[in-house]
C-alpha positions in Angstrom: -43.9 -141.6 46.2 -44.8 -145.3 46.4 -43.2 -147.5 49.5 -43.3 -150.4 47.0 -40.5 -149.2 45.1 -38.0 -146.2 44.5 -37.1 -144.6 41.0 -34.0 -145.3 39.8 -31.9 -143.3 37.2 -29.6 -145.2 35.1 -27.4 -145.7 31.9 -28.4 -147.0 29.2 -26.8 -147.6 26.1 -29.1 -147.4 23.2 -29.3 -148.1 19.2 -31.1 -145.2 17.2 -32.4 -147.0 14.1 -33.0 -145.0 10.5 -36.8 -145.2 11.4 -36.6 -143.3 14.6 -36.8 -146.5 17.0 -34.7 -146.3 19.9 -33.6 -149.7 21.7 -31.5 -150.2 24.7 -29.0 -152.3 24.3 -27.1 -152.2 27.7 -28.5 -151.0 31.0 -25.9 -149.9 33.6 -26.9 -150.2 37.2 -26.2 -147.4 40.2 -23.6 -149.5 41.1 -21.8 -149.3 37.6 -23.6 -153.6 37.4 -24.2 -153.8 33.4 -26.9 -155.7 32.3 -27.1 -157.0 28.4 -30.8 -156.3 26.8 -30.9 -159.9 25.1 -34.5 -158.9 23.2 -37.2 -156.0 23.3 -40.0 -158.0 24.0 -42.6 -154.7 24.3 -42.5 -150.8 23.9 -45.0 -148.8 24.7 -46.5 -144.8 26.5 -46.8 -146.2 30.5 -46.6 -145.0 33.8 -44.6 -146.2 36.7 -47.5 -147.4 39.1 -44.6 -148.6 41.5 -42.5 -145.4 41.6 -44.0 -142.9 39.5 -43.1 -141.2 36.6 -43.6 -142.1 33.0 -42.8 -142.3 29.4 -41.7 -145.3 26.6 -41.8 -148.0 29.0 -39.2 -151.0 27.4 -40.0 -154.4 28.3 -36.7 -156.2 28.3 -35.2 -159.4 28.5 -31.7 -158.8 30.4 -29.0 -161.7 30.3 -25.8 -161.9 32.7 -23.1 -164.2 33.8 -24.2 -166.5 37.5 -21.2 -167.2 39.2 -20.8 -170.7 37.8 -20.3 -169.1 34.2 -24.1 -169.9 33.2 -26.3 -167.2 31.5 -29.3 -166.1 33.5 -32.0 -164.1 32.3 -34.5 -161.7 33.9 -37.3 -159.7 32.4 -37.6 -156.1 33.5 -39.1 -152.8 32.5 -36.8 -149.7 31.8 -38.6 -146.2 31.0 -37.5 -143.3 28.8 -39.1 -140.0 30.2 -40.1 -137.2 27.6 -36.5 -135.5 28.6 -34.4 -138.9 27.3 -33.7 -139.6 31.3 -34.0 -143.6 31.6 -35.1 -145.2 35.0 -36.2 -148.6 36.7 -38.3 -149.1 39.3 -35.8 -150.8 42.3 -37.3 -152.1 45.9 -36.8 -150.1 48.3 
């Protein structure tokens, strides 16, 4: 395994649409942290350079709450493996 980063299982809720797409909608943290997906921006077969593994890598604009009540927004990659397990790559 990669010191740049550990592999990280999470929850994701997803939508299943009538063509077979899946999107995630919200990914839930190890620390039970939610984290709307504002927009898809990318799907695509990739590997986890970071922290190995691999699958349909989601490139994902996430949107939360700062403490002053602002949005903030983040873009992050989630994967779903070939056994429907989803993961992000997290520093170690």
């Amino acid at each position: 395994m990669n010191d740049l980063a550990r592999k990280v299982y999470v929850r994701v809720n997803a939508t299943f649409g009538t063509d077979g797409s899946i999107s995630p909608e919200v990914i839930e943290w190890e620390d039970g942290t939610q984290y709307q997906v504002d927009r898809v921006l990318d799907v695509r077969r990739a590997a986890s350079m970071r922290a190995g593994g691999s699958g349909i890598r989601y490139q994902v604009r996430v949107v939360w709450d700062t403490p002053e009540g602002q949005p903030a927004y983040a873009v992050s990659y989630v994967w779903r493996e070939d056994d429907n397990k989803w993961f992000v790559e997290a520093k170690n």
